[in-house]
Backbone as a ProteinNet text record, in pm:
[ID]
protein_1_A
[PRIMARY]
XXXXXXXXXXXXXXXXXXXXXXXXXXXXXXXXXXXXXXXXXXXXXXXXXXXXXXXXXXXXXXXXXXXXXXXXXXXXXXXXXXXXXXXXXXXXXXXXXXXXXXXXXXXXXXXXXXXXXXXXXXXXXXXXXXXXXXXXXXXXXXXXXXXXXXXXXXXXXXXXXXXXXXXXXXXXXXXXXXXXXXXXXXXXXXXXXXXXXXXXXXXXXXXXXXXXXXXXXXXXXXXXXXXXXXXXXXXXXXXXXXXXXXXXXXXXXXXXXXXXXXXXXXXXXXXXXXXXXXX
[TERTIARY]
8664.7	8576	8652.8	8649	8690	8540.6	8587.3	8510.9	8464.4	8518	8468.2	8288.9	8220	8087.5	7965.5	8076.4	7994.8	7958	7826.3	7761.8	7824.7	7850.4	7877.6	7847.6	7844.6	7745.1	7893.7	7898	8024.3	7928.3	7922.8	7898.1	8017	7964.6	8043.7	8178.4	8112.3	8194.8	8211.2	8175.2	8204	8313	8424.1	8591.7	8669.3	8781.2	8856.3	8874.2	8826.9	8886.9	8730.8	8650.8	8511.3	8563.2	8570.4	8557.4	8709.8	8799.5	8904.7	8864	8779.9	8715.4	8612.3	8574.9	8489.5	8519.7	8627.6	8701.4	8801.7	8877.5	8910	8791.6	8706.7	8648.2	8584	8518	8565.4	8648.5	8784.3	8895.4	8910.3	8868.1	8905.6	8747.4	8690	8582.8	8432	8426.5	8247.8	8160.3	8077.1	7951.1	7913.3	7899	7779.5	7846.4	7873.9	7923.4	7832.8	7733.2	7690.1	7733.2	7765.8	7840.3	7704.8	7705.3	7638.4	7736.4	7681.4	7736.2	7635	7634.8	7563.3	7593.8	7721.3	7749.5	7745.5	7542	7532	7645.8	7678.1	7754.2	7872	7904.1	8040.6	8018.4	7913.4	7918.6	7862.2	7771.3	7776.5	7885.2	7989.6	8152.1	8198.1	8197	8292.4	8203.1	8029.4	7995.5	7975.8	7953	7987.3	8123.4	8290.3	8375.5	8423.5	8322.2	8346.2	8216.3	8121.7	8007.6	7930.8	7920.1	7812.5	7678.6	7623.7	7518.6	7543.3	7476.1	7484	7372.6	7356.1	7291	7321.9	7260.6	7220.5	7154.4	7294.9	7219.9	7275.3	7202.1	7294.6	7256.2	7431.5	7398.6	7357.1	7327.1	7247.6	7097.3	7053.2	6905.7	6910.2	6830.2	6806.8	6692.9	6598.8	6482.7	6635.8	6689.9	6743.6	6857.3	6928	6993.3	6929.5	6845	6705.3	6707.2	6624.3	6571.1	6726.4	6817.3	6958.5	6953.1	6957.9	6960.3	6879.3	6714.2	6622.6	6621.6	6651.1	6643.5	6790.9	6923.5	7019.5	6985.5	6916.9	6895	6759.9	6678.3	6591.6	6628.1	6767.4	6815.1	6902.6	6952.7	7149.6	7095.3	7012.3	7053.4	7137.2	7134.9	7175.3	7301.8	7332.4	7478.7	7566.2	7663.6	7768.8	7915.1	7914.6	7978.2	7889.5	7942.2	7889.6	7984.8	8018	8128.4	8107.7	8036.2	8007.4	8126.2	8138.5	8264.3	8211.4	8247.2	8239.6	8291.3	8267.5	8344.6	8375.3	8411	8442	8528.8	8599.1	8678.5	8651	8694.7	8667.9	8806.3	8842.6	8957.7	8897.3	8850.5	8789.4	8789.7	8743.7	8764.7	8600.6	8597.7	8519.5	8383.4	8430.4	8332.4	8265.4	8318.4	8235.9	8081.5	7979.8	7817.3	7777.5	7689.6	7627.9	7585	7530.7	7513.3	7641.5	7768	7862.8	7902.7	7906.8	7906	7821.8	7708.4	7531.4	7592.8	7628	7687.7	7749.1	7843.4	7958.5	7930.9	7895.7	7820.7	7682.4	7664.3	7526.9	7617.4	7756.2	7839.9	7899.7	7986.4	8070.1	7990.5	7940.2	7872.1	7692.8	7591.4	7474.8	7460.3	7586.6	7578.1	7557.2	7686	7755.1	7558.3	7540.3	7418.9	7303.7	7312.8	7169.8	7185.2	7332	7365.6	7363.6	7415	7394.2	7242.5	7138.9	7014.7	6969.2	7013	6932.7	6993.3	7143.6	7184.8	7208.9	7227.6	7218.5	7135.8	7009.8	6914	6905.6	6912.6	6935	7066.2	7202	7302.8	7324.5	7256	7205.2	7147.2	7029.9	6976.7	7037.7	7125.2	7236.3	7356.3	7369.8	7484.3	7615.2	7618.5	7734.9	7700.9	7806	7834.3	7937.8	7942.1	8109.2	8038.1	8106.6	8101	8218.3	8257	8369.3	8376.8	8386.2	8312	8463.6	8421.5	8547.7	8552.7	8693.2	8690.3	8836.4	8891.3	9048	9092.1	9286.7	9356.6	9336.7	9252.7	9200.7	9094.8	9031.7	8981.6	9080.6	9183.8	9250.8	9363.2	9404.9	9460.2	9384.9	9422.5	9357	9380.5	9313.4	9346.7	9341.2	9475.2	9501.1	9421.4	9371.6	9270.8	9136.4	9071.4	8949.4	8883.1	8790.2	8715.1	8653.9	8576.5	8479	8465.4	8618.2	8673.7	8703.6	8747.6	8805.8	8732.7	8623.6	8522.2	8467.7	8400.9	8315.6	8397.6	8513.5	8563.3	8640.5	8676.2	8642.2	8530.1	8426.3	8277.2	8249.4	8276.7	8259.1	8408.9	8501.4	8587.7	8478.8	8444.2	8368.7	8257.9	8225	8065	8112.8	8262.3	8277.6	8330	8367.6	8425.5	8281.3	8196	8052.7	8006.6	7988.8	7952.6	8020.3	8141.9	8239.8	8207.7	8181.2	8158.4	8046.6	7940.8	7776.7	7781.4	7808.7	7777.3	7885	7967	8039.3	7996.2	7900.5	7851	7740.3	7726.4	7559.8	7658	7776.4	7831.1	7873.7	7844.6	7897.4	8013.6	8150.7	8263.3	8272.2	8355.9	8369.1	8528.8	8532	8670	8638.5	8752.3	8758.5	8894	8856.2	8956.7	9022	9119.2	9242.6	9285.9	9275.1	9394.7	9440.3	9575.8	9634.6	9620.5	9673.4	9685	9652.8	9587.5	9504.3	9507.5	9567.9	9530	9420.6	9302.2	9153.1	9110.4	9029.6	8954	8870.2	8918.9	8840.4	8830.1	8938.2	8944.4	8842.2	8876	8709.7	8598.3	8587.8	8453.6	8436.8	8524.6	8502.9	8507.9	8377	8390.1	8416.4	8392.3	8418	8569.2	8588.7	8753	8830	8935	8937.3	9104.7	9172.1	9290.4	9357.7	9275.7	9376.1	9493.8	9398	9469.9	9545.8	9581.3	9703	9805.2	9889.1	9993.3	9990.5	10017.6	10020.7	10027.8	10137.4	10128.5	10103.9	9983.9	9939	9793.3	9713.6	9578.7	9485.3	9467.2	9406.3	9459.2	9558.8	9634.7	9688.1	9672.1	9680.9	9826.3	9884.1	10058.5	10065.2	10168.4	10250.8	10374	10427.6	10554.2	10562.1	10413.5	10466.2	10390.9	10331.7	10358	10177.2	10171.4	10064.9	10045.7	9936.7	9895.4	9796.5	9819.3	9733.4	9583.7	9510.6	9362.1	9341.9	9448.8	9385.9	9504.5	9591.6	9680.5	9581.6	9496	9431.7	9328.8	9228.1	9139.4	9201.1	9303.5	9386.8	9393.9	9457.2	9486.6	9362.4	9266.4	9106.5	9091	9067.7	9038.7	9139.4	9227	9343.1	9289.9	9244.9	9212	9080.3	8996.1	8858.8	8899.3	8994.7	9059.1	9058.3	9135.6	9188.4	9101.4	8984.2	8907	8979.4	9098.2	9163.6	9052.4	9016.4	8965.5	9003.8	9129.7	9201.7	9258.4	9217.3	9286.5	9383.9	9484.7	9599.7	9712.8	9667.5	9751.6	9856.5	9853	10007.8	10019.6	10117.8	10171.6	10166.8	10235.1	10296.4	10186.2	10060.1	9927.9	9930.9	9965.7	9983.7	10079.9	10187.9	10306.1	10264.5	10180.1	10122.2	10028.9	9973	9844.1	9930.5	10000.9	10068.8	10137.2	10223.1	10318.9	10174.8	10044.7	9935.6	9900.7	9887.7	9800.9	9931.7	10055.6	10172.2	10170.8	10174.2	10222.3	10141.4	9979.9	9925.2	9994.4	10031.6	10096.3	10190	10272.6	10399	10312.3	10259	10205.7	10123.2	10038.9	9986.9	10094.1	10197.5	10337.9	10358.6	10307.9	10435.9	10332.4	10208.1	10076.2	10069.1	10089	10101.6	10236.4	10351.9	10469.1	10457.3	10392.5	10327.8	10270.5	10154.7	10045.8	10146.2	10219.2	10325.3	10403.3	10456.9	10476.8	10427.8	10316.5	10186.7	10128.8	10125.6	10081.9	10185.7	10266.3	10395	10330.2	10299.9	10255.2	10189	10061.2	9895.6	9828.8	9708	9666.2	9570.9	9573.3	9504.7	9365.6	9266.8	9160	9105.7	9172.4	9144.8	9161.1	9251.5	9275.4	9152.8	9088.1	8981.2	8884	8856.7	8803.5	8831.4	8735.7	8738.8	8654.7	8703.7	8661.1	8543.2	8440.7	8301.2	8226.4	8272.5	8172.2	8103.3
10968.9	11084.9	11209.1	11324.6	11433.1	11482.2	11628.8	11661.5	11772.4	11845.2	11971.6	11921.8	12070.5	12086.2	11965.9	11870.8	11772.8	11830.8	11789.9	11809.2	11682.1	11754.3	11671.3	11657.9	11550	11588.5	11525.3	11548.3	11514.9	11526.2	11401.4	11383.6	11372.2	11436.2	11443.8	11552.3	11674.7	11759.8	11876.3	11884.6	11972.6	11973.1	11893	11883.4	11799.7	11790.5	11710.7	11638.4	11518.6	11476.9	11578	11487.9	11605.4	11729.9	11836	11963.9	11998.3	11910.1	11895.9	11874.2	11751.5	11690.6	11829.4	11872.6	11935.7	12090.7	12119.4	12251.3	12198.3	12051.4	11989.7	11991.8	11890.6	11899.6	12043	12129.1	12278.7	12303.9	12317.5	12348.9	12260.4	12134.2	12062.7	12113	12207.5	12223.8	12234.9	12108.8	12098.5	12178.9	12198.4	12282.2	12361.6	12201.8	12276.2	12127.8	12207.4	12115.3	12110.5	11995.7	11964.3	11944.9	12032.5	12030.1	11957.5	11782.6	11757.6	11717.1	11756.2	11674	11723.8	11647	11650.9	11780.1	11845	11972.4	12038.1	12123.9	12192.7	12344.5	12387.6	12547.2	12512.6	12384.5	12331.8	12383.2	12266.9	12222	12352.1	12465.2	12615.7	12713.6	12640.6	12751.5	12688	12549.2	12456.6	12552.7	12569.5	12577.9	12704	12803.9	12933.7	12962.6	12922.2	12915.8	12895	12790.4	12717.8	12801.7	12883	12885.2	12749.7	12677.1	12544	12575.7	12487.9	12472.5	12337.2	12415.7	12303.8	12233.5	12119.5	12037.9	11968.3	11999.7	11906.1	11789.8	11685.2	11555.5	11407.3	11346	11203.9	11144	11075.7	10978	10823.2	10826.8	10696.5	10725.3	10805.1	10855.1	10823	10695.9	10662.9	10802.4	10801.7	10882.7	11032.7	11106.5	11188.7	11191.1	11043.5	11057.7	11054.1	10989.5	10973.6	11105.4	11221.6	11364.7	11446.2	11404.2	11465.9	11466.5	11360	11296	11396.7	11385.7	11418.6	11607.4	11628.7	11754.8	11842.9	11763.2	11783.2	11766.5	11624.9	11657.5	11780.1	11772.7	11938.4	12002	12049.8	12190.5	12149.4	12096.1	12103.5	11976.1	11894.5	11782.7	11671.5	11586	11454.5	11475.3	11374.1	11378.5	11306.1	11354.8	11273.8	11186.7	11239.3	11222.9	11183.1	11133	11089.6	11019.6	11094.1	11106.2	11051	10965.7	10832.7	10864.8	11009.3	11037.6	11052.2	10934.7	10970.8	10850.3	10855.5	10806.2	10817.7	10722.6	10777.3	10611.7	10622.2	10566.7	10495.4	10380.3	10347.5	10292.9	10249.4	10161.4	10073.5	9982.9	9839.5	9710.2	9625.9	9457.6	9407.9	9328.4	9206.6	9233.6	9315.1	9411.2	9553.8	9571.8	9692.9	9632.1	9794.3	9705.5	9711.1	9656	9610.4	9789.5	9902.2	9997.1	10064.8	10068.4	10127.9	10050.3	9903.6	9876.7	9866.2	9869.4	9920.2	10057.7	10164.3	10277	10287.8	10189.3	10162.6	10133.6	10005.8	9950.3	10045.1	10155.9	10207.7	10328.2	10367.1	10519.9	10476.4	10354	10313.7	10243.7	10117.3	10054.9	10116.1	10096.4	10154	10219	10371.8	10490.9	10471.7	10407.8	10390.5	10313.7	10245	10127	10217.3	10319.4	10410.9	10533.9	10565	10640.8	10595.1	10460.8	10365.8	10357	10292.6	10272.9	10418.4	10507.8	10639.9	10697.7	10723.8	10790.3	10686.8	10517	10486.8	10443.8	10485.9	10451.3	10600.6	10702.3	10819.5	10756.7	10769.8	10719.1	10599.2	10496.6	10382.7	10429.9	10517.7	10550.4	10671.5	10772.3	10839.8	10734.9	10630.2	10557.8	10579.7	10675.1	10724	10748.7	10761.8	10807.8	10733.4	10813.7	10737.8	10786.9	10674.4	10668.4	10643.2	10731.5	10789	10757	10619.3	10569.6	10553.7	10648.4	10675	10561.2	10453.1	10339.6	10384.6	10271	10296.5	10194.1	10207.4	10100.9	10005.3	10028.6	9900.4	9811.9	9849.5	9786.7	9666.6	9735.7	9622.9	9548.3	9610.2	9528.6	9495.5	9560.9	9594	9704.1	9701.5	9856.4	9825.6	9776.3	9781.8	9838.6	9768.2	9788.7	9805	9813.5	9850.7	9725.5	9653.3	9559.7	9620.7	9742.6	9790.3	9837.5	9906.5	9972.3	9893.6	9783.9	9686.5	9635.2	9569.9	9464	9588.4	9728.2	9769.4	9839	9870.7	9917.8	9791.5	9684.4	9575.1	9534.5	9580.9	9593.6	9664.9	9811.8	9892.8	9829	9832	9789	9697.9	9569.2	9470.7	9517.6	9637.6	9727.6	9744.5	9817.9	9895.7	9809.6	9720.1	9600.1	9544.8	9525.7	9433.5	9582.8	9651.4	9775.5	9791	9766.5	9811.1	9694.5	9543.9	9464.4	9453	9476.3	9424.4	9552.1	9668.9	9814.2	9850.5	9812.8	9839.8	9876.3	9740.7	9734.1	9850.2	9923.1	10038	10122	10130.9	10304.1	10344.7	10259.4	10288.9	10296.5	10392.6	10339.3	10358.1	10291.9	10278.5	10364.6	10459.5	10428.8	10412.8	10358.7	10335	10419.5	10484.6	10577.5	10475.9	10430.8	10400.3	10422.2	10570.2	10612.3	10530.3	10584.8	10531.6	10671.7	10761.2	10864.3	10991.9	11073.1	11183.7	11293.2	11376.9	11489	11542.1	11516.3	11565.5	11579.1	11607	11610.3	11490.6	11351.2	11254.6	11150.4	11231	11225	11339.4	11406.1	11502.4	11418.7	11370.4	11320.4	11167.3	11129.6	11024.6	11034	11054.2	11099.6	10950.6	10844.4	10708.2	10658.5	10749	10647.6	10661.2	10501.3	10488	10539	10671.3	10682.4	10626.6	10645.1	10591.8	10474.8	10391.3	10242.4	10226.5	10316.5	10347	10452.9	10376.7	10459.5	10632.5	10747.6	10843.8	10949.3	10879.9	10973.6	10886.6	10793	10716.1	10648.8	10752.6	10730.5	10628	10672	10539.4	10438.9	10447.7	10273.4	10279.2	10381.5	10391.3	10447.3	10357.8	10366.9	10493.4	10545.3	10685.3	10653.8	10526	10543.2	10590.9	10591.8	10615.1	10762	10802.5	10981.9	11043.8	11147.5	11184	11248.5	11247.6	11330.3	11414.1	11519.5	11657.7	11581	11644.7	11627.6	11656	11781.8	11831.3	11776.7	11690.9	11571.5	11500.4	11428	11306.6	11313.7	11423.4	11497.7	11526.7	11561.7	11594.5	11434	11353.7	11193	11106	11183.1	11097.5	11187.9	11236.9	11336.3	11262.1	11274.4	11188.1	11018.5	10968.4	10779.2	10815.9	10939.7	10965.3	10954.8	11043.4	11064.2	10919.6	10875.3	10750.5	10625.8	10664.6	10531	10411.8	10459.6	10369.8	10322.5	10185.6	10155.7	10172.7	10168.7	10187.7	10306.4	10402.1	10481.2	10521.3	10520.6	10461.1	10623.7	10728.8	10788.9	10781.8	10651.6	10601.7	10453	10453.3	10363.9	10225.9	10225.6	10166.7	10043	10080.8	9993.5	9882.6	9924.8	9775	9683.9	9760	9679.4	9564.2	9654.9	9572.5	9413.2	9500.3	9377	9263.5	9328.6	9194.1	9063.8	9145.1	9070.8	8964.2	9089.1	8994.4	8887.3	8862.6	8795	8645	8697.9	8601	8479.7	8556.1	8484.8	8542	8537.3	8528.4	8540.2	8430.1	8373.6	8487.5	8487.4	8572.7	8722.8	8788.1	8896.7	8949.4	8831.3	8816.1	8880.4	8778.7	8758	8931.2	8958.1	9134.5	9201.6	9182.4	9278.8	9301.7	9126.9	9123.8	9180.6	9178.2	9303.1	9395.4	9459.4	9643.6	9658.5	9553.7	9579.6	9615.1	9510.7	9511.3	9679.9	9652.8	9847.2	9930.8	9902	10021.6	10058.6	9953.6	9978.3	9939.3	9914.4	9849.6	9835.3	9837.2	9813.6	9845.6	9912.2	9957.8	9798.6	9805.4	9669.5	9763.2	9558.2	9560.2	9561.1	9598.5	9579.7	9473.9	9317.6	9215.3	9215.2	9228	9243.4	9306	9330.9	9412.8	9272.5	9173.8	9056	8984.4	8912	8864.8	8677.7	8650.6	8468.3	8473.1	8465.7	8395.9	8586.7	8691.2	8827.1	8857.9
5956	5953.3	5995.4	5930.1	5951.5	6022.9	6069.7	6188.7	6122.2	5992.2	5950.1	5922.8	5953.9	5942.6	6020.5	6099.8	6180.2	6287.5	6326.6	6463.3	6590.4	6658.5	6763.7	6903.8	6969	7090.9	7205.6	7345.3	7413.5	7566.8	7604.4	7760.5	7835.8	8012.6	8069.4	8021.6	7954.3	7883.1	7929.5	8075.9	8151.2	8206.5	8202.3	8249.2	8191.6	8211.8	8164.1	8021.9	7997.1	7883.9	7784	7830.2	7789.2	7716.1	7840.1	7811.7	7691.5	7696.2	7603.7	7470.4	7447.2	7342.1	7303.8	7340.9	7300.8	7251.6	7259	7235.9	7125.3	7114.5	7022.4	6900.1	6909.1	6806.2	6736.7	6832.5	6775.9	6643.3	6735.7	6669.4	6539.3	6507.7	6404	6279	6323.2	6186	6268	6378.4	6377.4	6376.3	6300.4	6289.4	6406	6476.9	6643.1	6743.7	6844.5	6941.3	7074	7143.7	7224.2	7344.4	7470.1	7588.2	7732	7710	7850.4	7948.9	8079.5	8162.9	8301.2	8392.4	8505.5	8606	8559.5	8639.3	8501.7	8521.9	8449	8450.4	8502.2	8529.4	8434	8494.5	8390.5	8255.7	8228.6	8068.3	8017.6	8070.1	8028.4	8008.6	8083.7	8071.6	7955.6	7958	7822.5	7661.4	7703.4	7564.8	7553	7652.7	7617.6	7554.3	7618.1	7514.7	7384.8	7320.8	7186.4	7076.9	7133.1	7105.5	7055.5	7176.9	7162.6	7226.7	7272.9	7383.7	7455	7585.7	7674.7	7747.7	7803.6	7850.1	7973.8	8105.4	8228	8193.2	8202.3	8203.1	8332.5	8357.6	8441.5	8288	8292.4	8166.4	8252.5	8367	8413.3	8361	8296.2	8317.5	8110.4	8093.9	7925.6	7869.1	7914.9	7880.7	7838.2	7973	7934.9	7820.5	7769.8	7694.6	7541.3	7581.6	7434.5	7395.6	7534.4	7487.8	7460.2	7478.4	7461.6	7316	7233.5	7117.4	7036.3	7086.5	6995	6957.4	7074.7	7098.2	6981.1	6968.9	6905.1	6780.6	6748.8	6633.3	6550.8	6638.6	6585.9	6575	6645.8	6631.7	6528.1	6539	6468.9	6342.2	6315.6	6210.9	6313.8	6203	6232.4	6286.9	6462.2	6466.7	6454.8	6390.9	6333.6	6445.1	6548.1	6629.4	6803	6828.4	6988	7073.6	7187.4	7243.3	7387.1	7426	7555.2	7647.4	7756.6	7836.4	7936.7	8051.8	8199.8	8282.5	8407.9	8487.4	8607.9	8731.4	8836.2	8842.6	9006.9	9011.7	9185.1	9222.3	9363.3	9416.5	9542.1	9582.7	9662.5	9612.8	9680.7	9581.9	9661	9615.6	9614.1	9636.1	9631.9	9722.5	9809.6	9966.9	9924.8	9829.3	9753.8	9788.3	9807	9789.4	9650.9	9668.2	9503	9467.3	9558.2	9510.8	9457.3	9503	9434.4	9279.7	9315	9150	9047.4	9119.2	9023.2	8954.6	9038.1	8991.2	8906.2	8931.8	8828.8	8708.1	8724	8574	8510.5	8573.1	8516	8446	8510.9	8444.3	8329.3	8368.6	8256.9	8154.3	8145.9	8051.1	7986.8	8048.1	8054.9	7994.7	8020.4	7934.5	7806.4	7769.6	7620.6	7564.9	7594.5	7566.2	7501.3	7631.8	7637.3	7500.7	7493.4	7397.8	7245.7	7229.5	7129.5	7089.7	7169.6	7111.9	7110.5	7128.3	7138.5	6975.3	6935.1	6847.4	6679.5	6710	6624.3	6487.6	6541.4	6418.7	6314.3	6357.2	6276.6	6187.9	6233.5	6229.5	6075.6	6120	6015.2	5890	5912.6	5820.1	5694.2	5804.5	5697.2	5649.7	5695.6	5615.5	5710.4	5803.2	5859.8	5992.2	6082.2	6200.3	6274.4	6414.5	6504.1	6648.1	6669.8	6815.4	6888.3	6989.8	7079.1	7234.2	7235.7	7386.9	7489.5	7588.3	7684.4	7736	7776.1	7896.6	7931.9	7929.5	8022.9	7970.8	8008.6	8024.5	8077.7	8169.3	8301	8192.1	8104.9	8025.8	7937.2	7908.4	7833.4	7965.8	8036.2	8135	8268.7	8395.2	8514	8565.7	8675.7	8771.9	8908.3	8968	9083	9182.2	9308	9400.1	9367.5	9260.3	9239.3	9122.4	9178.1	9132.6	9031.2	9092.6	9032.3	8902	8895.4	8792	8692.1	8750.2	8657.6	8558.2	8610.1	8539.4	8439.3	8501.8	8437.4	8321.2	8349.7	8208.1	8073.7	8146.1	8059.8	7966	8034.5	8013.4	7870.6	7891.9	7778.4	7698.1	7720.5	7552.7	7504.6	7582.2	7463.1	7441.1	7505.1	7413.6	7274.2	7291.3	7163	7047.9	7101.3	6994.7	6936	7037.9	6941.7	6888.2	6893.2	6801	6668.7	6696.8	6548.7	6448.6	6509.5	6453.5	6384.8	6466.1	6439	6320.3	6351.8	6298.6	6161.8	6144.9	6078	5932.1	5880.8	5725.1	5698.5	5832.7	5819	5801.6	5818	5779	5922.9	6024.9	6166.5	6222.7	6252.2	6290.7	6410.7	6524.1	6679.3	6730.7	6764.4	6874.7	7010.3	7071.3	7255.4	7318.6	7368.8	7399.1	7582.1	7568.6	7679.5	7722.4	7812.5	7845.9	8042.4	8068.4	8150.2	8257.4	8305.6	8403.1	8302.9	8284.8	8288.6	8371.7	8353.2	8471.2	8449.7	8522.4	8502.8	8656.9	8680.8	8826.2	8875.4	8786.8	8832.1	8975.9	9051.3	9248.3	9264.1	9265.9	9304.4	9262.8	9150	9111.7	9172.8	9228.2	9311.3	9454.8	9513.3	9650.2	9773.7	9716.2	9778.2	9735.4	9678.5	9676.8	9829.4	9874	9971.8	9962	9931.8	9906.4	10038.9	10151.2	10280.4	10272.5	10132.9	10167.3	10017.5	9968	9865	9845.2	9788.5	9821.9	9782.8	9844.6	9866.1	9723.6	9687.1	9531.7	9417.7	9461.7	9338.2	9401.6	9429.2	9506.7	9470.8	9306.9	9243.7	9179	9213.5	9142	8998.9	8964.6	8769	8775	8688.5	8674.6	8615.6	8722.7	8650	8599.4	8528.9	8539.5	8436.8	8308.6	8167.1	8163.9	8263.2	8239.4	8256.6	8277.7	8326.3	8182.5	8093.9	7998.6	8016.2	7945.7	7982.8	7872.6	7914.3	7858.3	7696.9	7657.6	7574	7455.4	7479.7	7387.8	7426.4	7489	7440.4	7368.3	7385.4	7293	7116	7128.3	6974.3	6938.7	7006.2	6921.5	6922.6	7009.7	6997.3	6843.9	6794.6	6658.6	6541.9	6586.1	6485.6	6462.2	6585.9	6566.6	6471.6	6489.5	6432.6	6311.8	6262.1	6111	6010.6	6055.9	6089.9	6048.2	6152.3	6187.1	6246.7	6362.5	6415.4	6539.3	6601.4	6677.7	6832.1	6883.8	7019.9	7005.7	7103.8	7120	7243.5	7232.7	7335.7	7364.7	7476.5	7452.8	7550.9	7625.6	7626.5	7511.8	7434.1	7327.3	7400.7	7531.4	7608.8	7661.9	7651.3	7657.8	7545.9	7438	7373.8	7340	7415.6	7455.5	7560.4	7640.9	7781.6	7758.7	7636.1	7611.7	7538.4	7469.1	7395.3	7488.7	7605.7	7674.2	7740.5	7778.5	7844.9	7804.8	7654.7	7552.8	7527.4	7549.2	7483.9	7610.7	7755.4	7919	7980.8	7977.1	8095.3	8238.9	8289.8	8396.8	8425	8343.5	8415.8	8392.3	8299.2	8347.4	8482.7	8494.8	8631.5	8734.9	8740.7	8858.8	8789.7	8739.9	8743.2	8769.3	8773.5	8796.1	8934.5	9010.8	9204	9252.4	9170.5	9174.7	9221.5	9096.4	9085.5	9223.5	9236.4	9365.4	9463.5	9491.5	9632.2	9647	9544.6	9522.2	9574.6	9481.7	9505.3	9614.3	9750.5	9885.3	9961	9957.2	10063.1	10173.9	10249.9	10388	10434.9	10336	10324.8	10291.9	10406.6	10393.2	10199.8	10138.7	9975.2	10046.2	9942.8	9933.7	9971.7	9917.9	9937.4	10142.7	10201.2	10305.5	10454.7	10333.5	10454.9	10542.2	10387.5	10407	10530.3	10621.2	10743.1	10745.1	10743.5	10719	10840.7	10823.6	10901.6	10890.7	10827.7	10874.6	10762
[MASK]
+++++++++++++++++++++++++++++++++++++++++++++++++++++++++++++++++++++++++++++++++++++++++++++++++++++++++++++++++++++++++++++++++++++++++++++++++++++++++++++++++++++++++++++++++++++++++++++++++++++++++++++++++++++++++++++++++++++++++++++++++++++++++++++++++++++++++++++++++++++++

């Protein structure tokens, strides 16, 4: 799908990969570009720039992603694009409470779900549409210190995989955007992350060795996989180098994953470590 004269809608598009994506798709043609995210002031600076409009929304809230939907399409027509972007991040194990990973699983997975049953029956019925569902590398591999992160962005890849599958023959195409380190503000947006107990210039655990990418290269190669209709979108390469070695030796990938860890905190107690036998 090319992006000229498409309507497009972009949660969590008040910063970072969002507010990138959404000045991207701009730039590549779209008609009318939809700026939500829960920091309304944001997503009013992102869509005053592009001339879009914007929207205060929690994408934990279905009803609001429904009226997100309905409301886009009265004004603007059917949308062709839907862009499932948000996220936060934790540094814990197994001791996390069920409310931080309720959280979790309600930002990362839920969303995508709530956005899906909300935008795909329009969608079906034109024969066409895409869906642009943000997860992570931690999805196809892991993410050091954080349970939370882990499972739930595992979570959404196999959203977007049973989507591309089930959806495919209605005219539906899927990408999953992967990325590895991001320079975005997503430590600000995580006010529970426990940086104390990681290492110093690598707070949340996400490997820098293959390079920090600016927002608005991953926004350009999310538009390019759109082009495309490539399913992974990987703007480090180096992720499916990773998955392969994962998929070939389990085992020894493991042994280089508890490596990294050792690295990664040298003599910061792990997450696992907090754990106390009989408390």
């Amino acid at each position: 799908m090319d992006l000229i004269d498409k309507v497009v809608v972009v949660t969590g598009g008040g910063s970072g990969i969002g507010a990138a994506m959404a000045v991207t798709a701009t730039e590549a043609g779209a008609r009318h570009v939809v700026v939500a995210d829960r920091d309304g002031d944001a997503a009013a600076s992102v869509a005053d720039a592009i001339g879009g409009t914007a929207t205060t929304i929690d994408v934990r809230d279905e009803e609001a992603i429904v009226e997100l939907v309905r409301s886009t399409e009265s004004a603007h027509g059917g949308i062709d694009l839907f862009c499932s972007n948000a996220g936060f991040v934790t540094q814990a194990g197994v001791e996390e409470s069920d409310e931080v990973l309720q959280a979790m699983w309600d930002v990362h997975v839920m969303s995508h779900i709530h956005a899906a049953r909300a935008v795909l029956p329009s969608m079906i019925d034109r024969g066409e549409g895409y869906l642009l569902n943000t997860a992570s590398a931690a999805g196809l591999l892991t993410q050091i210190g954080s349970l939370g992160y882990t499972i739930t962005k595992h979570a959404a890849v196999a959203l977007a995989e049973w989507l591309s599958i089930t959806h495919h023959h209605q005219g539906i195409r899927v990408s999953v955007l992967c990325p590895q380190a991001v320079r975005t503000n997503i430590t600000a947006n995580s006010p529970d992350v426990r940086v104390s107990n990681a290492a110093a210039d690598d707070p949340l655990g996400v490997p820098l060795a293959d390079g920090v990418v600016e927002a608005d290269a991953v926004a350009r190669l999310c538009v390019e996989a759109i082009a495309a209709e490539r399913f992974w979108v990987l703007p480090h390469p180096e992720v499916a180098d990773y998955v392969k070695q994962k998929s070939d030796d389990i085992d020894r990938w493991l042994a280089g994953m508890r490596r990294y860890q050792a690295r990664l905190y040298g003599d910061r107690p792990l997450p696992g470590d907090r754990l106390v036998s009989g408390s």
